[in-house]
DOBAMAR-667953 format. One line per 5 residues: number of its first residue (from 1); their letters; for each residue x, y, z of C-alpha. Coordinates in nm, 4 decimals. Example, Ala and Ser with C-alpha at 12.3 -4.5 7.8 and 13.67 -1.06 7.14 Angstrom:
BEGIN
1	as	1.2300,-0.4500,0.7800  1.3670,-0.1060,0.7140
END
This chain:
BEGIN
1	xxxxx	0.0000,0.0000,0.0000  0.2088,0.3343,-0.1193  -0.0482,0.4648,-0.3039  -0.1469,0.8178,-0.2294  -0.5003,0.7588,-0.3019
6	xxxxx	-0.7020,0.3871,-0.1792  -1.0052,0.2464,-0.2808  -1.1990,0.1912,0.0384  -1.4882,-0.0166,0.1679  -1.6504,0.1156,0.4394
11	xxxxx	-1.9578,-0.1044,0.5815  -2.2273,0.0260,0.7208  -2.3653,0.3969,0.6386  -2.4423,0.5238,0.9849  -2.3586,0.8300,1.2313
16	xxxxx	-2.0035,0.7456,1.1526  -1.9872,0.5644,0.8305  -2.1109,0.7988,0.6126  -1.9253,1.1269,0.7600  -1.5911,0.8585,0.6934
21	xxxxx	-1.6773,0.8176,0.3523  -1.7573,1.2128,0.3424  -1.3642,1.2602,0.4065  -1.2152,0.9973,0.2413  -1.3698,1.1246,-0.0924
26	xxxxx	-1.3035,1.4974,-0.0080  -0.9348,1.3485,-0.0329  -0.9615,1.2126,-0.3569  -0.9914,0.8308,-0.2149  -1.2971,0.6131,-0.4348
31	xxxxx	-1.5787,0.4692,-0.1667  -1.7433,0.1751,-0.1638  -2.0226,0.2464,0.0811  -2.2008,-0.1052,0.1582  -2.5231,-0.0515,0.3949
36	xxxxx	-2.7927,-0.4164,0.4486  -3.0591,-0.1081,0.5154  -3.2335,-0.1132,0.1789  -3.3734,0.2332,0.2871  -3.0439,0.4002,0.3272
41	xxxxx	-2.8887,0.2738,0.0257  -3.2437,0.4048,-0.1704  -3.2523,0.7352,-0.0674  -2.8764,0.7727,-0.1328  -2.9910,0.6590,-0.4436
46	xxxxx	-3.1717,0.9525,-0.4871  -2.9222,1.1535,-0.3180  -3.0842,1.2407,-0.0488  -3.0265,1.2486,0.3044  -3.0994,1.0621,0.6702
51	xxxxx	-2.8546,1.2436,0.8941  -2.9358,1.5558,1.0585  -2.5728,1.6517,1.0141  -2.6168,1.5803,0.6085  -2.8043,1.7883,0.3852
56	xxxxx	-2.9297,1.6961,0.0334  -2.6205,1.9005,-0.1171  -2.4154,1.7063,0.0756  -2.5063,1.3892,-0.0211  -2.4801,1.5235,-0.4376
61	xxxxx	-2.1653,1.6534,-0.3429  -2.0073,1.3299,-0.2272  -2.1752,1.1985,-0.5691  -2.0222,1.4142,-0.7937  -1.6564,1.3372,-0.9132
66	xxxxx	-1.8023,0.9506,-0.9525  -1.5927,0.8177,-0.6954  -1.8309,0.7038,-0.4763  -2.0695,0.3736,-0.4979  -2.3399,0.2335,-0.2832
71	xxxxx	-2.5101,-0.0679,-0.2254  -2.6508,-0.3524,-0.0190  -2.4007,-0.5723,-0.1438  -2.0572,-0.6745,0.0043  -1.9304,-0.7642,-0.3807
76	xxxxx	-1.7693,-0.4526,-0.4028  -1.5179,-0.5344,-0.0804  -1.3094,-0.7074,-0.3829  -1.2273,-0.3555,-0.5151  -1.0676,-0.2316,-0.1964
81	xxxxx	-0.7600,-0.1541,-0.0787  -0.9340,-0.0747,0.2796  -1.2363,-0.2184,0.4598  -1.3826,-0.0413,0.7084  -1.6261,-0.1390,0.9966
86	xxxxx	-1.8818,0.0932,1.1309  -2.1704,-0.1103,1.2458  -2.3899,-0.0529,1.5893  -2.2257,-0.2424,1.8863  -2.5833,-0.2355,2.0771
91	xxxxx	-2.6532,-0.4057,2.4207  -2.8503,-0.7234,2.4364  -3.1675,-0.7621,2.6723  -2.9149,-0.8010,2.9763  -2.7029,-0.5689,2.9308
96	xxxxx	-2.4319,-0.7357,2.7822  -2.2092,-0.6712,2.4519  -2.4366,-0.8296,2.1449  -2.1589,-0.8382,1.8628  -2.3993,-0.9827,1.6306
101	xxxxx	-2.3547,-0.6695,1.3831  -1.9588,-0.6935,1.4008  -1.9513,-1.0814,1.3412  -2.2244,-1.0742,1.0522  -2.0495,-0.7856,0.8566
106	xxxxx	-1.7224,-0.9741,0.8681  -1.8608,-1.2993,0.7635  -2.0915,-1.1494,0.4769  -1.6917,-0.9371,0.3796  -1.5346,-1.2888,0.4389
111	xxxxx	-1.5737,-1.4246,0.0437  -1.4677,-1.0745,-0.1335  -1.1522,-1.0660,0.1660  -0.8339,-1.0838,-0.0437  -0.4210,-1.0825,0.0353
116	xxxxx	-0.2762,-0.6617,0.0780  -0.6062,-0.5510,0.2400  -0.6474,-0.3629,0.5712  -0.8957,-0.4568,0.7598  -1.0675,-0.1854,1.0214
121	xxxxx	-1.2724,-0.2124,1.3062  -1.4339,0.1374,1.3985  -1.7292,0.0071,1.6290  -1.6481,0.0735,1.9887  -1.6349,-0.2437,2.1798
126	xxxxx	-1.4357,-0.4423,2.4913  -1.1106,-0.4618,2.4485  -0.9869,-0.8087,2.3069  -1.2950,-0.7872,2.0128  -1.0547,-0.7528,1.7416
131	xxxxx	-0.8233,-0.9996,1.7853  -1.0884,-1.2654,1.9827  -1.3467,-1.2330,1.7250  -1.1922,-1.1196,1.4467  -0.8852,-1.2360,1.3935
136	xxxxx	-1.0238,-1.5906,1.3252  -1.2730,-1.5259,1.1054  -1.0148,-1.4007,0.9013  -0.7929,-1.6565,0.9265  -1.0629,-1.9243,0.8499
141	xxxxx	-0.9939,-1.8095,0.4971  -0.6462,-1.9465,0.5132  -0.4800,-1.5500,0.5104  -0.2680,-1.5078,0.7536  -0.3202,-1.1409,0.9602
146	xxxxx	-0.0115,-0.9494,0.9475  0.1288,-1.1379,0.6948  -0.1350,-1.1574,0.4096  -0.3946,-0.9292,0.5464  -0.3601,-0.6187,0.8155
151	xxxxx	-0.5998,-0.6008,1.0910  -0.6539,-0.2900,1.3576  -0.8972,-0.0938,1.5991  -0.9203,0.2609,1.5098  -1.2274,0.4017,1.7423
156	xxxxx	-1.4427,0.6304,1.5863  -1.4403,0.9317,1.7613  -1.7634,1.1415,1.6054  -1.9737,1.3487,1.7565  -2.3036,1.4238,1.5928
161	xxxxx	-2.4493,1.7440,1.6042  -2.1101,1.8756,1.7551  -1.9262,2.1478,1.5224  -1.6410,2.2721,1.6581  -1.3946,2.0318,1.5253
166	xxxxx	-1.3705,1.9321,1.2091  -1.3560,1.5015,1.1716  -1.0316,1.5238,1.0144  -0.9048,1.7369,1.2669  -0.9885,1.5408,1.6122
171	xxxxx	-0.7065,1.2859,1.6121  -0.6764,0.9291,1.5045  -0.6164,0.6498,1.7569  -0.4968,0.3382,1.6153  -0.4238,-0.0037,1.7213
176	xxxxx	-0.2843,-0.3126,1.5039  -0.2846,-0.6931,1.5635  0.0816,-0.6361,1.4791  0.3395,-0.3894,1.4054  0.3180,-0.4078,1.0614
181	xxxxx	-0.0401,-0.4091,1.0833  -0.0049,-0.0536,1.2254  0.1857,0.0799,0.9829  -0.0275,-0.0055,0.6755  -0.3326,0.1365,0.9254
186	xxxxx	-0.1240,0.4604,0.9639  -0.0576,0.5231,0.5839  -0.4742,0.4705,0.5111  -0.5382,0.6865,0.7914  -0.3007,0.9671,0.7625
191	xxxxx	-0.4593,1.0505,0.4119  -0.7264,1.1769,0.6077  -0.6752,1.2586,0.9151  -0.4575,1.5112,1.0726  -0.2707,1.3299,1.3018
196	xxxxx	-0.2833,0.9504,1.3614  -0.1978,0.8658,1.7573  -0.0401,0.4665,1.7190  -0.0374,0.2918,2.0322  0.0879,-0.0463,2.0883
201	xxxxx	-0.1884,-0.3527,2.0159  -0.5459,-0.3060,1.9207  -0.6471,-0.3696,2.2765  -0.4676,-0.0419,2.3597  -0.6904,0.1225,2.1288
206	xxxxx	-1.0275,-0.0469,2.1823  -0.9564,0.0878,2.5594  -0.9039,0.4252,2.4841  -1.2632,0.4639,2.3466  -1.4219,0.2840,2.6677
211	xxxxx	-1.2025,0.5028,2.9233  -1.3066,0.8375,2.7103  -1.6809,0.7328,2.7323  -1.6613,0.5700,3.0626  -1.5103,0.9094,3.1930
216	xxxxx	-1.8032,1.0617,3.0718  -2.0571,0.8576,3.2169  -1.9278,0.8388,3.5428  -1.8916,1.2577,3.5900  -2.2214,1.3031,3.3926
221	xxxxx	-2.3864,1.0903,3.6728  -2.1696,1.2102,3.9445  -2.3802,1.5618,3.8896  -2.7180,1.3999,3.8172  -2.7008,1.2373,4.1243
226	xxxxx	-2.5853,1.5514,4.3137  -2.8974,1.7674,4.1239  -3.0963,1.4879,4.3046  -2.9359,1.6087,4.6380  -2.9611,1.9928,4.5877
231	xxxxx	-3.3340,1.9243,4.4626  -3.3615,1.7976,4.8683  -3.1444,2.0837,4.9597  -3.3377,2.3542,4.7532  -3.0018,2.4556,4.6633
236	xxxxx	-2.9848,2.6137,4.2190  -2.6893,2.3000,4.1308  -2.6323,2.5358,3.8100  -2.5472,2.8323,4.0144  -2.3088,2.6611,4.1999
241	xxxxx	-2.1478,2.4730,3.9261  -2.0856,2.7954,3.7635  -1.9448,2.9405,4.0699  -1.7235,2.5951,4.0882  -1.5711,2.6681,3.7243
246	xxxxx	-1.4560,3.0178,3.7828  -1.1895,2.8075,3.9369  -0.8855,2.8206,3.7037  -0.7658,2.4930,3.7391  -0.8646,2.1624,3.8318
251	xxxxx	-1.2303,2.1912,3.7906  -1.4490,2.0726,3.5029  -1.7495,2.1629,3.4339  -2.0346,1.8562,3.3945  -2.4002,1.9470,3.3983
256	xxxxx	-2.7008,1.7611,3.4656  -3.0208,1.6469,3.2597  -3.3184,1.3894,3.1895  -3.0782,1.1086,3.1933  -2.7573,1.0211,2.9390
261	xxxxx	-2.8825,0.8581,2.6332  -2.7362,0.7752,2.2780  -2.5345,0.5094,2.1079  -2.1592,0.5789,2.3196  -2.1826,0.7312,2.6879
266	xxxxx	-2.4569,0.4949,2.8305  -2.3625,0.2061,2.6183  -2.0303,0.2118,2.5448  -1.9090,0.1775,2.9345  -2.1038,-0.1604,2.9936
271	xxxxx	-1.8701,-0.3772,2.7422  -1.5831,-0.2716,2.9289  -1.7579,-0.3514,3.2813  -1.9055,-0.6825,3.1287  -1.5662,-0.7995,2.9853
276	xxxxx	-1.4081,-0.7442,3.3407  -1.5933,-1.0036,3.5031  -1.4380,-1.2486,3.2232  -1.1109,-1.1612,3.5030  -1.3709,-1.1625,3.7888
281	xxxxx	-1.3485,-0.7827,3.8646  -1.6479,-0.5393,3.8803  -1.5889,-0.2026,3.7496  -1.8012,-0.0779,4.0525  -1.7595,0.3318,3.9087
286	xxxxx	-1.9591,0.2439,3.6032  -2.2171,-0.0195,3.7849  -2.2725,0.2640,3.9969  -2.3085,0.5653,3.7575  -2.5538,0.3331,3.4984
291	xxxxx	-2.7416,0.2799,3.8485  -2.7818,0.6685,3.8727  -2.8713,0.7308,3.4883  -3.1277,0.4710,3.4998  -3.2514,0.6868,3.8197
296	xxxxx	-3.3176,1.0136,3.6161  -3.6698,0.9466,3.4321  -3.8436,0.8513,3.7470  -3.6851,1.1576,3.9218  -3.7714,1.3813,3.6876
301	xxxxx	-4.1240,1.2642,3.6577  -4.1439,1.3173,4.0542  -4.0353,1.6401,3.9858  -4.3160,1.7410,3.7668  -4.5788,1.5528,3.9697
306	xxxxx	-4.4261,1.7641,4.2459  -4.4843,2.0513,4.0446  -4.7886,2.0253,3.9390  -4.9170,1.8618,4.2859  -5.2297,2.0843,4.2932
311	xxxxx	-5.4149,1.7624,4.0588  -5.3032,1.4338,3.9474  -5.0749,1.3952,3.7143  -5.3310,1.1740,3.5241  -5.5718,1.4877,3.4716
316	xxxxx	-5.2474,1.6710,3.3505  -5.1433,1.7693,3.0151  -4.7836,1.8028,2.9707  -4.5816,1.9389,2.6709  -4.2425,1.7795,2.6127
321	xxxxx	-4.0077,1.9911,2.4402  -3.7377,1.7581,2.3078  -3.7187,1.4534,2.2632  -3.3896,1.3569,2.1015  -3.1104,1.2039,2.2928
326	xxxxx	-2.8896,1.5098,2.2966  -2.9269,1.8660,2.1216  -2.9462,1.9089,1.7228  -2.9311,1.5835,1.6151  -3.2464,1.3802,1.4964
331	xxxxx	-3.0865,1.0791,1.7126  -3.3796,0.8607,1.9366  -3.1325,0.5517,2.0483  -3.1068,0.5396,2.4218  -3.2736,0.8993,2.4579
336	xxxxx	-3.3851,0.9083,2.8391  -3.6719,1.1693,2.7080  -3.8948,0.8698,2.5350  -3.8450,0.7199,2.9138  -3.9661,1.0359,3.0805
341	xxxxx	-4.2603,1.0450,2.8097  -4.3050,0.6669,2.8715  -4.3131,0.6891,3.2288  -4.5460,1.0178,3.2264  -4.8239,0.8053,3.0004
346	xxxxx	-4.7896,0.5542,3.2559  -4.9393,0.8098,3.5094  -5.2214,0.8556,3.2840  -5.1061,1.1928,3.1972  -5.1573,1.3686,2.8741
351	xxxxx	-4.8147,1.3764,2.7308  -4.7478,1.6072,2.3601  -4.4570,1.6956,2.1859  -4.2196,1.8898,2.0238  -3.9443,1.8739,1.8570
356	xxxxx	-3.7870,2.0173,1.5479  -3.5909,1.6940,1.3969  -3.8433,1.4361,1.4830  -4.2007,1.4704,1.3521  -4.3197,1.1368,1.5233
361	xxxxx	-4.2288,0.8764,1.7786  -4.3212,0.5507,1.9219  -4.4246,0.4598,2.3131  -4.5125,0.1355,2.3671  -4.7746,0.0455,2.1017
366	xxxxx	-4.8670,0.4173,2.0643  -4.7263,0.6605,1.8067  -4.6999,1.0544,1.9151  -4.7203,1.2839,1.6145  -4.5153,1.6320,1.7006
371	xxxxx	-4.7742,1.8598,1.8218  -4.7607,2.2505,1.5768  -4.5694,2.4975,1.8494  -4.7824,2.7937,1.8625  -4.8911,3.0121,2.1220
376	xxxxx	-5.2176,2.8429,2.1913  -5.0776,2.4827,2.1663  -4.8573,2.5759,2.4336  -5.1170,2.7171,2.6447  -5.3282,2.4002,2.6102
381	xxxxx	-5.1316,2.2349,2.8529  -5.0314,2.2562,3.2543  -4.6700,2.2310,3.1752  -4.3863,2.2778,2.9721  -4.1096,2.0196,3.0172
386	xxxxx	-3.7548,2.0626,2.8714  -3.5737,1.7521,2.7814  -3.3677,1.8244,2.4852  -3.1939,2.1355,2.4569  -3.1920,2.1874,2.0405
391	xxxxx	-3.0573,2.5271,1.9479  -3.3819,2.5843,1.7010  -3.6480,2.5655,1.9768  -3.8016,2.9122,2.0641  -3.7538,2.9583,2.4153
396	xxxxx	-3.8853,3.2233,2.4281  -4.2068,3.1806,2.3349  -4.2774,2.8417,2.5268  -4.1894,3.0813,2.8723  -4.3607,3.3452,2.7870
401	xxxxx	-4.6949,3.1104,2.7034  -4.6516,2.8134,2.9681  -4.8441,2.8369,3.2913  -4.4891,2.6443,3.4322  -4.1913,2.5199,3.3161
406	xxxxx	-3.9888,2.2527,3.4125  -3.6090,2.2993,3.2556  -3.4115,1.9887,3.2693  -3.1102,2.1190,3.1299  -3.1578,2.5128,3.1910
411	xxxxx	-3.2100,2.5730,2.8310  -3.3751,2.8880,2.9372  -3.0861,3.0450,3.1079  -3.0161,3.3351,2.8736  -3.3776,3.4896,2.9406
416	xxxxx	-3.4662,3.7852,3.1439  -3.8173,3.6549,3.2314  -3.8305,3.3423,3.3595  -4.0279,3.3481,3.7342  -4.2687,3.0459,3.5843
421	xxxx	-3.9146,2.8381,3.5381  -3.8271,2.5643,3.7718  -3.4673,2.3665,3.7063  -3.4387,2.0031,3.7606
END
């Protein structure tokens, strides 16, 4: 591999698959983007898009110079220099690593596999995946990895919705099987990124995305569980987080909400914390911060039946305002809000909802259809309740309308008149 340019197959069309195949074509790379969601690879088709963070331009754009294919097919994988692996690494019904998506893209790639290619593994997962699982199913083919074929971790690192860094400029971590396997992972990588960090085995790397996520978790639900106490206390937790952070060192700032949802921070933590007991050791920071997040929908829906104590919550009618797992992305995995909705219905409240990336969503066997935001629509209902903090919602007007609102993540900070706002 001394090419400056590679053909690459990258599998699976996702969050992080298709802003990969974004860069790798604004570098003058061909893509082979292979997707088993006939829906995806349709409206590509038709160039248009399913990510929030993609518009239709985009998606013509990365059509243009004819460098880029799609399909449902894993044919293609014989054209590339590069395969790539960005499939979901979900939880199963226990709570335990389901690898089903990792081990079924590899076997469908297995037949097209051939000697000089890299082999990727982007998916965040326990450390050991890619040379316990994946390793032999290469090998059953008879290629030898690091000798015929080059195997390594390189976590994906993306952030939807986030825009402050550029992908190609947050750094690359990168793990091979072996050496050499790390230095044909470099060269792929380095076309496109700015800086490739190599650190010693792929177990190296696959740990570096479960300590950066874990980190998260754990501090996230460090302050959720301390809004709990202040909520006791009747002591503003915002107020004296921002007094905390005017320190100029050794304090950083983490900020409580609904609950931590999405694909990485609640997820991601729980393969490392199952693998452990393969060595019979709990990872008793992240059993007890997953404990705390699965606390927050049931505390905030005290707090609004606390709130609204003057009926039952099941004559209530409460407006949700976000319902996405984090701001400005259309994202529903793992958002904590469809718990707080779920759990609210459960009351026999009256739950609505708004927000501007999802027109409809599904509790249970019932399907909410976003509710039009307009003055009277907002006063229709006993409260307002902030779970998603999207950039496009007008604050504004739900305060100045709302007989109450509840703010779980103090979206409503920057305005002057807020006396019917309570915090979380």
């Amino acid at each position: 591999m001394e090419n400056n340019t590679y053909s690459v197959a990258i599998i699976g069309l996702g969050y992080v698959g298709l802003p990969l195949a974004r860069l790798f074509l604004e570098n003058g790379h061909t893509v082979y983007g292979i997707d088993v969601d006939a829906a995806k690879i349709e409206l590509l088709a038709k160039r248009q898009s399913y990510l929030s963070d993609f518009t239709n331009t985009d998606i013509r754009n990365m059509f243009a110079k004819g460098k880029f294919y799609v399909a449902a097919s894993y044919e293609t994988i014989t054209n590339a220099e590069a395969v790539i692996l960005c499939v979901p690494t979900p939880l199963d019904d226990h709570a335990r690593p389901d690898l089903k998506y990792v081990r079924d893209a590899m076997q469908n790639a297995l037949p097209y596999l051939r000697a000089g290619q890299l082999v990727s593994l982007e998916s965040t997962t326990y450390p050991g995946t890619t040379e316990e699982v994946l390793l032999p199913i290469i090998e059953s083919t008879g290629l030898k990895v690091g000798k015929d074929i080059f195997l390594v971790f390189s976590p994906e690192r993306i952030d939807p919705g986030h825009t402050q860094f550029k992908l190609h400029e947050i750094p690359k971590v990168l793990g091979g099987v072996t050496r050499y396997c790390a230095e044909i992972g470099k060269k792929v990588y380095e076309s496109i990124f700015d800086q490739v960090v190599v650190v010693s085995s792929s177990k190296a790397a696959e740990m570096t995305k479960l300590l950066e996520n874990s980190q998260r978790l754990i501090n996230i639900s460090f302050v959720n569980e301390l809004v709990m106490l202040c909520n006791a206390m009747n002591i503003d937790l915002w107020e004296v987080i921002e007094a905390a952070r005017t320190k100029p060192y050794g304090f950083t700032p983490y900020y409580p909400g609904p609950g931590i949802g999405g694909h990485c921070i609640p997820v991601d933590p729980l393969y490392l914390s199952a693998k452990a007991k393969d060595y019979n050791f709990d990872v008793e920071f992240i059993e007890l911060a997953h404990k705390i997040n699965e606390k927050m929908p049931d505390f905030v829906v005290e707090k609004v039946r606390t709130c609204l104590s003057s009926k039952p919550l099941s004559d209530c009618r409460i407006l949700v305002i976000g319902v996405t797992y984090k701001k400005d992305v259309d994202d529903l995995r793992e958002s904590r809000a469809l718990k707080v909705i779920e759990n609210l219905m459960n009351t026999g409240a009256t739950v609505n909802f708004y927000d501007p990336y999802v027109d409809e969503i599904q509790i249970q066997d019932k399907r909410l259809k976003r509710i039009t935001l307009t003055h009277r629509s907002v006063k229709q209902h006993d409260c307002s309740l902030i779970l998603t903090d999207h950039t496009r919602i007008p604050y504004e007007q739900i305060v100045t309308h709302s007989p109450l609102v509840i703010d779980t993540r103090n979206a409503t900070k920057h305005l002057k008149q807020r006396s019917n706002v309570i915090l979380l």
